[in-house]
C-alpha positions as CSV (number, residue, x, y, z in Angstrom):
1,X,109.8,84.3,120.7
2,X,106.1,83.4,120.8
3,X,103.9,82.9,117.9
4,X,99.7,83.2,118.2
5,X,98.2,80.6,116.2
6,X,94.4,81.0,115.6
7,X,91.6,79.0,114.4
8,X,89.5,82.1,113.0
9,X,86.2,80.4,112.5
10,X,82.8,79.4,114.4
11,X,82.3,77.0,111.7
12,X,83.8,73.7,110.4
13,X,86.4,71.5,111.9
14,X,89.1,71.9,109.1
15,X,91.0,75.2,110.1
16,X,91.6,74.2,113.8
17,X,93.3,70.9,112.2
18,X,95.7,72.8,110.2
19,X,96.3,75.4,113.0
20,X,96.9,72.4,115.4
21,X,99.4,71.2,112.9
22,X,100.9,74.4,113.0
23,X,101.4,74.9,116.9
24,X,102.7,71.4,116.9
25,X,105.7,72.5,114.5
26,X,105.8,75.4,116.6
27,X,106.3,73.6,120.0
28,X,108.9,71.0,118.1
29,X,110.8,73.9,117.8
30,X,111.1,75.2,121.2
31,X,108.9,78.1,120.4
32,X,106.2,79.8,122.9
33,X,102.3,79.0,121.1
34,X,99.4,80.9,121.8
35,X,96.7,79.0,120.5
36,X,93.6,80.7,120.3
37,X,90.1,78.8,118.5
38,X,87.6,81.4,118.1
39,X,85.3,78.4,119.4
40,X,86.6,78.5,122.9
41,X,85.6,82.4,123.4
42,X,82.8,84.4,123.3
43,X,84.2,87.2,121.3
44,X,81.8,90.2,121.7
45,X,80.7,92.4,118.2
46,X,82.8,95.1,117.5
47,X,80.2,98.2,118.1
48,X,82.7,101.2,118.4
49,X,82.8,100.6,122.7
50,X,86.3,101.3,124.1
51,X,88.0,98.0,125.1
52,X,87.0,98.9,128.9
53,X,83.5,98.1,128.4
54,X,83.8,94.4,126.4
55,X,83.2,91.3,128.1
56,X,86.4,89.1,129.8
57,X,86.8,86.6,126.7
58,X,87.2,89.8,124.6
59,X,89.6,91.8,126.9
60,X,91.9,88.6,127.4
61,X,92.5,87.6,123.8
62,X,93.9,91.4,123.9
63,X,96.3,90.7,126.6
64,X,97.1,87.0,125.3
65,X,98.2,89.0,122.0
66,X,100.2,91.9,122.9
67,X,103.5,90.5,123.7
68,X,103.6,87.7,120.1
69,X,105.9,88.1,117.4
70,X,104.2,86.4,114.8
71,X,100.6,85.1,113.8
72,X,99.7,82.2,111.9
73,X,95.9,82.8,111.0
74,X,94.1,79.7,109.5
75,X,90.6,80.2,108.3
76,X,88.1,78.9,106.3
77,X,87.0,80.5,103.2
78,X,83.3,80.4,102.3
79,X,82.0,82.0,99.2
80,X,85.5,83.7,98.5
81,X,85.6,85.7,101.7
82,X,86.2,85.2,105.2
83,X,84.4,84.5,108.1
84,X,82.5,86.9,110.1
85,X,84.2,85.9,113.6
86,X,87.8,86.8,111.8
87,X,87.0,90.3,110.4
88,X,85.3,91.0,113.9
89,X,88.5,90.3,115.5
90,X,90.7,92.6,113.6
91,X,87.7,95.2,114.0
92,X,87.9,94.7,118.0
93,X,91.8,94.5,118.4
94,X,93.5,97.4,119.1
95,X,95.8,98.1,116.0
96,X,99.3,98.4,118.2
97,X,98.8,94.6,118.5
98,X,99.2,94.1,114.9
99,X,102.5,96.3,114.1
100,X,105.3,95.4,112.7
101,X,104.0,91.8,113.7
102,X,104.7,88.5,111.1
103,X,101.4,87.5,109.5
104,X,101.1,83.8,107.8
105,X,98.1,82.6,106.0
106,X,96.4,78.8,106.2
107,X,93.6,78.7,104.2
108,X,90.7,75.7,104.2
109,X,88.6,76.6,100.9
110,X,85.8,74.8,98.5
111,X,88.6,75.7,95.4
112,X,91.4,76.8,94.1
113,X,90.4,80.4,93.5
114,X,89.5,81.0,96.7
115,X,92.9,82.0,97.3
116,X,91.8,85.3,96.6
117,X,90.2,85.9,99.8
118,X,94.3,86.1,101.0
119,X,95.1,88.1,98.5
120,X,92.5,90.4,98.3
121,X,91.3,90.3,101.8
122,X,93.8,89.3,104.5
123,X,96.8,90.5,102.9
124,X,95.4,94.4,102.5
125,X,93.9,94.2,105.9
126,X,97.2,92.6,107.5
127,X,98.9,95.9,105.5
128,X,96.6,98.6,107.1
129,X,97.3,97.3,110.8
130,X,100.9,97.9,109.6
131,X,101.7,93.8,109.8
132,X,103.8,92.0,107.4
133,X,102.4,89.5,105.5
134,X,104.8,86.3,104.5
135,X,104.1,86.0,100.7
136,X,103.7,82.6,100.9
137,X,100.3,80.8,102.2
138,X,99.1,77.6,103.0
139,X,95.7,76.9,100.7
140,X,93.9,73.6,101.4
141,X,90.5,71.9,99.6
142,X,88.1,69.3,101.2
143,X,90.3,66.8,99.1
144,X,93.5,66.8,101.7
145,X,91.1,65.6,104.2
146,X,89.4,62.5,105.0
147,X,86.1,62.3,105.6
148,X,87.1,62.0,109.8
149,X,88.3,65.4,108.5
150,X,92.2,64.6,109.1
151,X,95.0,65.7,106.7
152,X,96.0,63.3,104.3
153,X,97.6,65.0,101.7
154,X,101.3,65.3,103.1
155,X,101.9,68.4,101.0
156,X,100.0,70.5,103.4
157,X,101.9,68.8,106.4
158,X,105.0,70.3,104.2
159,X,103.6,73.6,103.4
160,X,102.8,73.9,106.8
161,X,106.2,73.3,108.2
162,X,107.7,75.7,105.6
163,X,104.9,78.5,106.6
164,X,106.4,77.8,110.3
165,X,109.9,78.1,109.1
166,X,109.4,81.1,107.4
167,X,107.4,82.7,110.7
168,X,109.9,82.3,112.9
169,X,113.0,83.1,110.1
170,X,111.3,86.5,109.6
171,X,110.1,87.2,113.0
172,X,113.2,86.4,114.5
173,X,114.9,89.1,111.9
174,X,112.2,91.7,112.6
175,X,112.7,91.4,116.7
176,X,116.4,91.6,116.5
């Protein structure tokens, strides 16, 4: 089985700490990671080009992808929505790589409410490309985090390893 986790955001520190936490319970668990930080690449703009004619970044997240079971997406949220980067990648991805594929939610937002964005945003989207979204999610605030910007509320550590659980539970059912 292998599992993509992504860090779907150019800015701030906090989602690639939770998606590291994530791929860590995944490896403890003898499962294949792709770890992707949106950081690392230069992802191109979706303009309506075929996948041909997008740079190498682009075209090898696409191959990287095609063969996982399972994504584990952690984002920020900023002004109840997400990031840019993170609709532009589901824009650019061909929608094969999405179906019938696990999708699980870790969230860093400014408050509570900004759990909507999973709701309203990732969860239809995820639904469109014909994925299945767990109904559970991982929703953190600046208070779980120091100001170094590591974890120290150890309920997100938990919620974490129960989001990972649950990934590779359900995936594991879908594949067989």
């Amino acid at each position: 089985m292998k599992i993509a986790v992504i860090s779907g955001t150019l800015v701030g520190s906090k989602p690639a700490v939770l998606a590291i936490q994530a791929v860590e319970r995944l490896k403890q668990k003898n499962i294949e990671v792709v770890y992707i930080n949106f950081k690392d690449y230069e992802f191109e703009f979706c303009d309506g080009r075929s996948i041909e004619e997008y740079n190498k970044d682009t075209k090898d997240l696409i191959c990287l992808l095609e063969d996982v079971q399972g994504f584990i997406i952690s984002t920020s949220i900023l002004h109840g929505l997400i990031p840019g980067i993170l609709k532009n990648f589901f824009e650019v991805m061909p929608m094969s790589i999405f179906r019938n594929k696990i999708f699980g939610y870790i969230a860093s937002a400014g408050n509570e409410k900004h759990y909507l964005a999973i709701e309203y945003s990732l969860k239809p989207l995820a639904s469109y490309l014909n994925a299945i979204s767990l109904p559970k999610y991982v929703l953190s605030l600046s208070s779980d985090f120091n100001k170094s910007g590591e974890i120290i509320n150890e309920g997100i550590v938990t919620e974490i390893e129960e989001l990972v659980n649950n990934i590779i539970h359900t995936a594991s059912n879908i594949s067989a």
